[in-house]
C-alpha positions in Angstrom: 58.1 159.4 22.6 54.2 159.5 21.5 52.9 156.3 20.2 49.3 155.0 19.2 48.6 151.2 18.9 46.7 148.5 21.0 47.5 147.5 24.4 50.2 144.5 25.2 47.9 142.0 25.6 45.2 143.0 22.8 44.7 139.5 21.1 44.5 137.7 24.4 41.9 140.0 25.3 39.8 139.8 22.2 40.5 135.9 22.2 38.9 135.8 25.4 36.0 138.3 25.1 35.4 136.2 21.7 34.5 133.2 23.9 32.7 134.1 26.1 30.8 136.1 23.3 30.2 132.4 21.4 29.3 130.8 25.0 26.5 128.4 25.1 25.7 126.7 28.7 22.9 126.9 31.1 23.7 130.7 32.4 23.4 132.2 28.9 20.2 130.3 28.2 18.9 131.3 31.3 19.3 134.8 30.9 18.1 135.4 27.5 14.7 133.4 28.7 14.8 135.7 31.2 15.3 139.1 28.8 13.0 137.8 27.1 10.3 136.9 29.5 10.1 140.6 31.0 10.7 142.1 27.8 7.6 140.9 26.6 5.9 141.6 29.8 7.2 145.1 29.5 5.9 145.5 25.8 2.5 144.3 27.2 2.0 146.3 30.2 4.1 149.3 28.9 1.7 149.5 25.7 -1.4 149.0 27.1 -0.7 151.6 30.1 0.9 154.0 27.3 -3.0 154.2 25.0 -4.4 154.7 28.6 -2.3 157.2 29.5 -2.3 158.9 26.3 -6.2 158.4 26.2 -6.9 160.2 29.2 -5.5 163.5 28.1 -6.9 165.9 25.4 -6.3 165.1 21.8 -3.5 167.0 20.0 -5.0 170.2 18.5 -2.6 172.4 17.2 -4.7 176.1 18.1 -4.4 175.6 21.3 -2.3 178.2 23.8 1.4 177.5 24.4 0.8 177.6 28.2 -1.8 175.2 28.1 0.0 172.9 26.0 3.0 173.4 28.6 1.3 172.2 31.2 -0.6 169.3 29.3 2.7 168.0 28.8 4.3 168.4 32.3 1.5 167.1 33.7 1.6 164.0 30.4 4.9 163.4 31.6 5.0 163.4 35.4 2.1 160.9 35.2 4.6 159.1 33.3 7.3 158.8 35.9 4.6 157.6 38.5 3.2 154.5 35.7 6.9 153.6 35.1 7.9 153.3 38.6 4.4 151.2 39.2 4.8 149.3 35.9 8.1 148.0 36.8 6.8 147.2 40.4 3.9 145.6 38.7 6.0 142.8 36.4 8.2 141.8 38.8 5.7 140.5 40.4 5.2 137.4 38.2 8.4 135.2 38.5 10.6 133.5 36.2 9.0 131.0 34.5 11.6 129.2 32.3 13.8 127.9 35.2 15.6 124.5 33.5 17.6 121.7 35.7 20.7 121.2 33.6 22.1 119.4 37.1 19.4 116.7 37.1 19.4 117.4 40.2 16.2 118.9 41.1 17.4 122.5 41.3 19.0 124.9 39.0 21.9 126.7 39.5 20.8 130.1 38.0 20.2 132.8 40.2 16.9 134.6 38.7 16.4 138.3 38.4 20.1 139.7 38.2 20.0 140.3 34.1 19.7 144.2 32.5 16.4 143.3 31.4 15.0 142.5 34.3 14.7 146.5 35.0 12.7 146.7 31.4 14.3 150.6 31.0 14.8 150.0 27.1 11.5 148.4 26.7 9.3 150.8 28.8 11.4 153.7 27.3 10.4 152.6 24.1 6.9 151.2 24.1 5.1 153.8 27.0 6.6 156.9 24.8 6.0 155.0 21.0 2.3 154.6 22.4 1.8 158.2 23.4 1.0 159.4 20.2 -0.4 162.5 21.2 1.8 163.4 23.8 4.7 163.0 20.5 2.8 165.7 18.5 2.2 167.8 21.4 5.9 167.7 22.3 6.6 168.6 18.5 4.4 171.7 18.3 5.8 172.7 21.7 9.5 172.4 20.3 8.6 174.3 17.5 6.7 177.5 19.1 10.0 177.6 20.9 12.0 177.5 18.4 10.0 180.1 16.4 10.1 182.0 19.5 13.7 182.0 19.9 14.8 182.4 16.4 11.5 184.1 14.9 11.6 181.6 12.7 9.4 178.6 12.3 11.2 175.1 11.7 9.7 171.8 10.9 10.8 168.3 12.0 12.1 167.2 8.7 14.3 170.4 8.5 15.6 170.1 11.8 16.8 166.3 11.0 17.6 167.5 7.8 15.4 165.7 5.3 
């Protein structure tokens, strides 16, 4: 017989996934000091390498040819690999700075570096490509001579999203 309901041991499971949600000690404290540290090392270096990169190519102009805008981007966005994979390198240089003795006795027990943030792929995602204005618009007028290509039809970015 089919059935459709919640595992044996559902309430247990949320019960205990509810705690350690709520959990306050020296670990969690650590590691949001920590997430939070980077991350704003990552907005920092990500934004101001994402206005240089984005300042060292040509400005967005829309009459300008397709293949030349092609490789403007490729070229936008391999540079971008190579600053992410040296921006990374770059913060984690600087080490944690919030490390707190909760033992009193002279050492914490964290262990440093082992938290999602520490990587920065949200925050570098986000800032390098928000920063790259140009690179934004020439990736929208790219998308859309393709599209007008493919379909002989032009479309803008508020009908494709549907606004």
């Amino acid at each position: 017989m089919f059935s459709i309901g919640p595992e044996e041991h559902a309430l247990d499971h949320m019960r205990e996934r509810t705690e350690k949600l709520l959990l306050r000690n020296e670990i969690r404290l650590m590691e949001l000091l920590e997430g939070i540290q980077y991350g704003v090392l990552y907005l920092v270096a990500g934004f101001a390498a994402g206005v240089a990169l984005d300042y060292s190519f040509p400005p967005y102009v829309e009459q300008v040819r397709t293949s030349t805008l092609f490789v403007e981007v490729a070229l936008q966005c391999l540079l971008l690999i190579i600053v992410t994979y040296y921006l990374r390198k770059i913060v984690k240089i600087v080490p944690f700075l919030f490390v707190i003795d909760f033992t009193g006795k002279g050492r914490s027990t964290y262990k440093p570096y082992e938290v999602e943030e520490y990587g920065g792929e949200v925050m570098i995602a986000l800032v390098l490509l928000g920063a790259q204005f140009n690179l934004i618009k020439k990736l929208d007028l790219l998308s859309r001579r393709f599209y007008a290509w493919l379909y002989d039809e032009e479309k803008t970015i508020g009908e494709s999203m549907g606004i």
